[in-house]
Kinemage of the C-alpha trace (Angstrom):
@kinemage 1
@onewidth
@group {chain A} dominant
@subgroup {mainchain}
@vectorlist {calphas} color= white
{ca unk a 1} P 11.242 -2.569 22.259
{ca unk a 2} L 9.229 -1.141 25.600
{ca unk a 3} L 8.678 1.887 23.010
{ca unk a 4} L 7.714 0.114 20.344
{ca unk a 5} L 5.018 -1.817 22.188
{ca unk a 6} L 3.807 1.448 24.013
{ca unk a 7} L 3.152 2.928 21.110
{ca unk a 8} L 1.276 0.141 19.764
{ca unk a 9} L -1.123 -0.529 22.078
{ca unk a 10} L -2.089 2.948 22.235
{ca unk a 11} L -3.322 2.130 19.125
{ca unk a 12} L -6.683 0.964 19.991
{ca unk a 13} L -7.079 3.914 22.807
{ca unk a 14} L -6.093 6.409 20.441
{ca unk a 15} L -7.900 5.731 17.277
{ca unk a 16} L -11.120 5.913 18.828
{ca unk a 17} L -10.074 9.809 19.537
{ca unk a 18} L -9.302 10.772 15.651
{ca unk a 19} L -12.209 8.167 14.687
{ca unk a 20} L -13.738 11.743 13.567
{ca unk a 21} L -10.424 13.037 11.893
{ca unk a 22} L -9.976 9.635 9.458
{ca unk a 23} L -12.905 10.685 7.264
{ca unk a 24} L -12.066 11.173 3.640
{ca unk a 25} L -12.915 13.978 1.124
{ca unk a 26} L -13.989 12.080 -1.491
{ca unk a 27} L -13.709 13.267 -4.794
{ca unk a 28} L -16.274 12.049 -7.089
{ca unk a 29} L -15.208 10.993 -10.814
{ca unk a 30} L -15.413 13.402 -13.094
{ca unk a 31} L -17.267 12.169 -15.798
{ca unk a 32} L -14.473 13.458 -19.120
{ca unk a 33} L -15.703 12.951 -22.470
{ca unk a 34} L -12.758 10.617 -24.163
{ca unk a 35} L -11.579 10.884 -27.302
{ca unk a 36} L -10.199 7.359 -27.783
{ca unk a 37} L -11.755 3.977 -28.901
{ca unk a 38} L -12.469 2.383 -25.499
{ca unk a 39} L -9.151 1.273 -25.246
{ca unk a 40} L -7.056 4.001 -24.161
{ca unk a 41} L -5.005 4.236 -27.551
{ca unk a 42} L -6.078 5.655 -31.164
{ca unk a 43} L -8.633 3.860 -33.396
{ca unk a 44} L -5.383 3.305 -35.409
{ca unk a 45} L -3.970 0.702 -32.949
{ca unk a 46} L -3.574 -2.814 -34.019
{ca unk a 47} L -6.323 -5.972 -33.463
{ca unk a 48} L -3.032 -7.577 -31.586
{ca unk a 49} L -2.179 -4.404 -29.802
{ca unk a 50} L -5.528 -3.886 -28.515
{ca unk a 51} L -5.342 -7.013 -27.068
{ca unk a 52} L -2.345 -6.742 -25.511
{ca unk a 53} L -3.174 -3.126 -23.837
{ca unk a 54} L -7.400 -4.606 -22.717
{ca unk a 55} L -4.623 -7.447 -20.914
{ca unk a 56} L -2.370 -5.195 -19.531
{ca unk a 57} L -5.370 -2.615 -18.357
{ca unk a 58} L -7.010 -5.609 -16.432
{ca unk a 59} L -3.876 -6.695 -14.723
{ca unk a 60} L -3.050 -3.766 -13.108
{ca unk a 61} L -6.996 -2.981 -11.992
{ca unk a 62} L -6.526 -6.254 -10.475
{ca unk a 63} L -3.901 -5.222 -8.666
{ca unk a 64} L -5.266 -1.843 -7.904
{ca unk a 65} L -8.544 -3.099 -6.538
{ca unk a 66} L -6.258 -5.932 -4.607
{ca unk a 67} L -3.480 -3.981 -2.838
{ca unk a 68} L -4.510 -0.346 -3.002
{ca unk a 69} L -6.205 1.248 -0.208
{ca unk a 70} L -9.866 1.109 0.221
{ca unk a 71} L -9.977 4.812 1.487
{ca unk a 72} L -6.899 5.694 -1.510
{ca unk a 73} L -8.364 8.030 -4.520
{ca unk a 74} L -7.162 6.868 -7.605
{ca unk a 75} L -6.648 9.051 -10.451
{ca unk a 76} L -6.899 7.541 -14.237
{ca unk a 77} L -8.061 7.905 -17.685
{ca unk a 78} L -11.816 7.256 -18.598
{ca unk a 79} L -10.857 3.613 -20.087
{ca unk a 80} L -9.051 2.838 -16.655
{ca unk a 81} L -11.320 4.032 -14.386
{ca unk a 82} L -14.052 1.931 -16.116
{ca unk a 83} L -11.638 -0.817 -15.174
{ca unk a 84} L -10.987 -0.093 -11.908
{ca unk a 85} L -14.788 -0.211 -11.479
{ca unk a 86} L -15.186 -3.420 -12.927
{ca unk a 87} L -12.825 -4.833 -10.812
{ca unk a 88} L -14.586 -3.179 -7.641
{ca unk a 89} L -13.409 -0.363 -7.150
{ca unk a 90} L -15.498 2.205 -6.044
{ca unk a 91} L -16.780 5.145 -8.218
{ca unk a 92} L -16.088 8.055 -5.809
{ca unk a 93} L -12.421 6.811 -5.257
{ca unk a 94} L -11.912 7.246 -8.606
{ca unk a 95} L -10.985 10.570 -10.336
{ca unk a 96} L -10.868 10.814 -13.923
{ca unk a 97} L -8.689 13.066 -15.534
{ca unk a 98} L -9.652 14.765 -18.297
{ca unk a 99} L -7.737 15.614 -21.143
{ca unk a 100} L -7.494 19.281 -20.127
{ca unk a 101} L -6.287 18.155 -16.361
{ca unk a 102} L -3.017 20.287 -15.474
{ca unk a 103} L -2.226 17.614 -12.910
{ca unk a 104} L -2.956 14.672 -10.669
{ca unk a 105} L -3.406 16.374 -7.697
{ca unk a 106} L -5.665 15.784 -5.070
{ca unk a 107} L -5.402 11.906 -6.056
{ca unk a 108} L -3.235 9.575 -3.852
{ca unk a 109} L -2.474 6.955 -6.723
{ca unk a 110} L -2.279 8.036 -9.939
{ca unk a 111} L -2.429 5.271 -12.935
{ca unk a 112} L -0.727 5.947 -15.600
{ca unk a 113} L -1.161 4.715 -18.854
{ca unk a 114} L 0.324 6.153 -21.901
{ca unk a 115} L -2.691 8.471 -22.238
{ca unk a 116} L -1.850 9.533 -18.670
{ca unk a 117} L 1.673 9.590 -19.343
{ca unk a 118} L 1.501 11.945 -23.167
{ca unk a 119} L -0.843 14.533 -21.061
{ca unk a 120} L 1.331 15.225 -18.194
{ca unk a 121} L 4.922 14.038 -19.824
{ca unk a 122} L 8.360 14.117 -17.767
{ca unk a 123} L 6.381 16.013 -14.794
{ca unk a 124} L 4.374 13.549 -13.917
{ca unk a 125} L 7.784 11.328 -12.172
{ca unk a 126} L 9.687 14.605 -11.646
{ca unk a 127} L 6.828 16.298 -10.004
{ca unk a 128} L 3.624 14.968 -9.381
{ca unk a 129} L 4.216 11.072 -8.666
{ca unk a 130} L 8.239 10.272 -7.854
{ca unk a 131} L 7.438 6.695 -7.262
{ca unk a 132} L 6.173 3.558 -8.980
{ca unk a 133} L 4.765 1.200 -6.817
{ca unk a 134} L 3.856 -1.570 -9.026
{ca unk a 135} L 4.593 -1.585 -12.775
{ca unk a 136} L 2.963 -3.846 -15.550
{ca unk a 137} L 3.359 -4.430 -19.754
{ca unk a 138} L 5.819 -2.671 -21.627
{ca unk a 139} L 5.908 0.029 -24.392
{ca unk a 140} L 2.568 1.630 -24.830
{ca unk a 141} L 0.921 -1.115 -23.046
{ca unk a 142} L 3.177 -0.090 -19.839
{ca unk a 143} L 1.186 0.993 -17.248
{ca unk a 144} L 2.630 2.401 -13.423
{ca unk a 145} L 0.872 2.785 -10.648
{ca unk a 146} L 2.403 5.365 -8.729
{ca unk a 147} L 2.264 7.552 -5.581
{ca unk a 148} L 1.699 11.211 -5.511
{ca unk a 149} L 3.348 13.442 -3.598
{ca unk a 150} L 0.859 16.278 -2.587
{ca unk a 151} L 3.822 18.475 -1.684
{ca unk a 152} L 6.000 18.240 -4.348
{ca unk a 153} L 8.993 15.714 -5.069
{ca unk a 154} L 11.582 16.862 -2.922
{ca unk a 155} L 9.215 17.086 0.307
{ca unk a 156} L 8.029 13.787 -0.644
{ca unk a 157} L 11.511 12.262 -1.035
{ca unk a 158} L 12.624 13.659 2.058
{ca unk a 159} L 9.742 12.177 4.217
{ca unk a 160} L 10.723 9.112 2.427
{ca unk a 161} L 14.259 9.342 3.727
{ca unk a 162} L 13.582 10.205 7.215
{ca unk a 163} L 10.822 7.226 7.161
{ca unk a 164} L 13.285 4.385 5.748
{ca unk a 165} L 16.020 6.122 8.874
{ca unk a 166} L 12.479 5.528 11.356
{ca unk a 167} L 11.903 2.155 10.376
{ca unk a 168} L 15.023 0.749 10.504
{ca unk a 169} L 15.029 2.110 14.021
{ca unk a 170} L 11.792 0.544 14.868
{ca unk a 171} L 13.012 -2.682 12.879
{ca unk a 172} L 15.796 -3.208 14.981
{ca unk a 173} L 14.176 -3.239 18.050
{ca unk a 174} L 11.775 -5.795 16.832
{ca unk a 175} L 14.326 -8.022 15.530
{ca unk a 176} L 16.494 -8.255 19.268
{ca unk a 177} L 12.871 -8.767 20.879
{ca unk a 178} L 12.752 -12.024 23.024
{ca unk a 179} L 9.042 -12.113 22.569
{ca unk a 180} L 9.842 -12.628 18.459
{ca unk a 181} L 11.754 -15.342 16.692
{ca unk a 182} L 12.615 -14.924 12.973
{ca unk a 183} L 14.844 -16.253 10.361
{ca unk a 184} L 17.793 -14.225 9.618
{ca unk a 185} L 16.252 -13.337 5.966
{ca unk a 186} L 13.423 -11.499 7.732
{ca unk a 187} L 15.823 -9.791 10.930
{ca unk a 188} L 17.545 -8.371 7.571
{ca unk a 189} L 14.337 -6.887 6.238
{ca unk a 190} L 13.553 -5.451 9.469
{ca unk a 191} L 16.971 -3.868 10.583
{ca unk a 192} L 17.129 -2.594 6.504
{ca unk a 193} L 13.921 -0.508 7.413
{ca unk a 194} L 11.836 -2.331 3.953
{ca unk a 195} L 9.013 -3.126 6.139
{ca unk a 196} L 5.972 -0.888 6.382
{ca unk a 197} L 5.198 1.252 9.683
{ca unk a 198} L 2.446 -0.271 10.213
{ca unk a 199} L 3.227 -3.485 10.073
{ca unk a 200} L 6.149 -2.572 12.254
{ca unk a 201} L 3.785 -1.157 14.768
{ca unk a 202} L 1.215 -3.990 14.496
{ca unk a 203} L 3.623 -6.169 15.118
{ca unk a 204} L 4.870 -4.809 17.716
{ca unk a 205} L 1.150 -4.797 19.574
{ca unk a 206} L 0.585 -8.437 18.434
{ca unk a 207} L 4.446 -9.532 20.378
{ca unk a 208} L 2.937 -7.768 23.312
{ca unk a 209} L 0.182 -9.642 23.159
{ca unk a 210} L 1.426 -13.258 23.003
{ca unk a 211} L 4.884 -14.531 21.391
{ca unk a 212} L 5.553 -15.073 18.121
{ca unk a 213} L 7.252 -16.715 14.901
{ca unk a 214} L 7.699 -13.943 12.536
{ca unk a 215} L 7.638 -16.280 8.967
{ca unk a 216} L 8.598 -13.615 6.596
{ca unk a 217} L 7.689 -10.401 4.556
{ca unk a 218} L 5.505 -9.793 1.338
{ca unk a 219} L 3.773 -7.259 -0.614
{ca unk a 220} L 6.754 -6.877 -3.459
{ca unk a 221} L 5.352 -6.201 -6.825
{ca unk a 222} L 6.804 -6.141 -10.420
{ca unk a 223} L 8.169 -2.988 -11.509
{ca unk a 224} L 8.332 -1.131 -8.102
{ca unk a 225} L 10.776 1.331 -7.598
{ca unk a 226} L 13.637 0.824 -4.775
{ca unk a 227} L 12.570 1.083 -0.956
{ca unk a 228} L 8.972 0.822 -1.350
{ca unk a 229} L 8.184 -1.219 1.914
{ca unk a 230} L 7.044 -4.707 2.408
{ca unk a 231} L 3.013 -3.917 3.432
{ca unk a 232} L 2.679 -8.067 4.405
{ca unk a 233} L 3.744 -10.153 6.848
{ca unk a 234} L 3.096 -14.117 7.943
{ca unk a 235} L 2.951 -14.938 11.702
{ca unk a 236} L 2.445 -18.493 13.468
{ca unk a 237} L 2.177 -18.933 17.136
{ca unk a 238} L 5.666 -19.526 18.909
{ca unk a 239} L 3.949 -23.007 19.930
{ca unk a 240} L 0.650 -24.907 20.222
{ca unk a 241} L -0.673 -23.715 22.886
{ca unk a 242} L -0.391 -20.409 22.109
{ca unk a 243} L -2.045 -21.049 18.179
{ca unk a 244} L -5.560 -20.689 20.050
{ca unk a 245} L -4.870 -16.789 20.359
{ca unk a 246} L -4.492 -16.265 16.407
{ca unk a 247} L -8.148 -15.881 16.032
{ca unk a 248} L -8.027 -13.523 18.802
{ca unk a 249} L -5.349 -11.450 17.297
{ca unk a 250} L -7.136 -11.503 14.338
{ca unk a 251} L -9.964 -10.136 16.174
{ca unk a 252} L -8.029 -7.463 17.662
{ca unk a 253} L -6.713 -6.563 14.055
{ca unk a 254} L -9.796 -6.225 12.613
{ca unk a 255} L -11.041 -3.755 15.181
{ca unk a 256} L -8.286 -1.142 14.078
{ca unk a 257} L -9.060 2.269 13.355
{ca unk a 258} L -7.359 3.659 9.694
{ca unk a 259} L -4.391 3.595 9.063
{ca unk a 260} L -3.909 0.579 11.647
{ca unk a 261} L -6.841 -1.510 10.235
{ca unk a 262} L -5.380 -3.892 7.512
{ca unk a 263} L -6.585 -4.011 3.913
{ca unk a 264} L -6.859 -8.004 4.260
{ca unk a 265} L -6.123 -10.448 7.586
{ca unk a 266} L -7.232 -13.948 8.006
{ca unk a 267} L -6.379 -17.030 9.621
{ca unk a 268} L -4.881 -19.765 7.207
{ca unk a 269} L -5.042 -23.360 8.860
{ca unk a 270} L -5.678 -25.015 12.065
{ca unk a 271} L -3.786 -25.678 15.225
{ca unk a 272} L -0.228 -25.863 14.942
{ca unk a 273} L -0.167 -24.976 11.694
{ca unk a 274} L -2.072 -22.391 11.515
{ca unk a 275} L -0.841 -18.974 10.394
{ca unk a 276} L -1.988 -15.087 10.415
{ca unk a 277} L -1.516 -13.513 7.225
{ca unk a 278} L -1.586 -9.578 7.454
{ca unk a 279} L -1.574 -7.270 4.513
{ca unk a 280} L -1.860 -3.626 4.424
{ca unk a 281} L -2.761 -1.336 1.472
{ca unk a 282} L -0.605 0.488 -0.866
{ca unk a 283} L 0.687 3.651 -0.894
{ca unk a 284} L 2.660 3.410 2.477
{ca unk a 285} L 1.838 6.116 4.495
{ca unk a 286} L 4.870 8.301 6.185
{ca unk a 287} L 5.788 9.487 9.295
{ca unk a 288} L 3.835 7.170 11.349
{ca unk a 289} L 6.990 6.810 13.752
{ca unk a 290} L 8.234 10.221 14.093
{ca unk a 291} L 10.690 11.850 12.072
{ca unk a 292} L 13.569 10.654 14.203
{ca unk a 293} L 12.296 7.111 14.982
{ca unk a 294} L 10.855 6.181 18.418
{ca unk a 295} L 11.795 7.797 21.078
């Protein structure tokens, strides 16, 4: 646990010495001349099947502009992109591939609808993007948000491995902390290793801080592949007294440097039933806690 909690607190120390390292290249949209109807499918497509894809499209930029990373680039055809935008997303996360595109690359989500999915065919999940991590529609309206993996598949699925084998490390110790009580459910998720590193770390920090009621895990979304972590967590002072530190550990949170700075954290409620809801963004980044766990 002592690990754990060293680590974390050198959060705030450290970040401030890669605050000039967490830049991002950003790739600005490519601007692709498409050779659909708007709607990501041939002119030929049905009224009702129009409908259905417009409803699908929308869903999943919800979700994209929700639960993805601010700092993420997100690579998608014309008709998504315009989506993502409307939803918030911002234009130079966004790369649009074009129908001549020979891959995804130098994306970190890729969207894929079926126009995505005809252009780059069985490579796309063999090669480019192993992973779904959220999945909406079905048939031609399917669409998958997935992960690349800038090094290829089997680096990727390797990193994921020895991640999963990290966190469950780092899990453990957080679940036999006095400073933490949980429900069993949650001590599961932990010791499993389905939680996110960050979290774990965050956690960790906020235990130091004060005690705690860990209240559970979220962040699971429809159509995700197996072992993608849990990015969200609900905490509640361990008793009255101590509820007058949530907006301080909110405070604290928001103060992160990337990739400890959550996508969303607020207090919910007042007094003793008030709650901290944490949520980082999607994809899960890896080897945050060494390759062997924490020392």
């Amino acid at each position: 646990m002592f690990a754990v909690i060293a680590i974390a607190i050198a959060i705030v120390v450290v970040s401030a010495l890669f605050v000039g390292l967490s830049g991002r290249v950003q790739t600005n949209p490519v601007q692709a001349r498409s050779t659909h109807n708007g709607t990501g499918e041939s002119a030929g497509q049905g009224t009702s099947g129009l409908f259905a894809i417009a409803a699908v499209r929308r869903q999943t930029a919800v979700w994209v502009a929700r639960q993805v990373s601010q700092d993420a680039i997100v690579a998608c055809d014309p008709d998504m992109c315009n989506a993502l935008q409307t939803e918030g997303v911002a234009a130079q996360n966004l790369l649009t591939l074009q129908p001549s595109a020979s891959d995804p690359l130098g994306s970190d989500v890729v969207v894929a609808t079926a126009a995505v999915r005809s252009q780059f065919g069985s490579r796309l999940a063999s090669v480019y993007a192993p992973t779904v991590m959220a999945s909406f529609g079905a048939g031609k309206a399917r669409i998958d948000v997935r992960a690349v993996a800038p090094d290829g598949t089997a680096a990727y699925l390797a990193a994921v491995h020895s991640d999963q084998a990290a966190r469950q490390n780092a899990g453990a110790q957080l679940a036999d902390s006095a400073r933490i009580t949980m429900p069993a459910a949650v001590a599961r998720e932990l010791t499993a290793g389905q939680v996110d590193s960050r979290l774990l770390i965050t956690l960790a920090a906020l235990a130091a801080r004060n005690p705690m009621q860990l209240l559970g895990f979220g962040g699971a979304a429809p159509g995700a592949s197996r072992g993608i972590p849990l990015r969200s967590a609900d905490i509640a002072a361990a008793s009255n007294i101590g509820a007058t530190e949530l907006p301080l550990d909110l405070s604290f949170l928001q103060a992160q440097l990337p990739p400890y700075r959550p996508l969303l954290a607020r207090v919910v409620g007042t007094g003793g039933h008030a709650v901290l809801h944490i949520d980082f963004g999607a994809p899960s980044p890896l080897g945050l806690l060494g390759a062997r766990g924490i020392p």
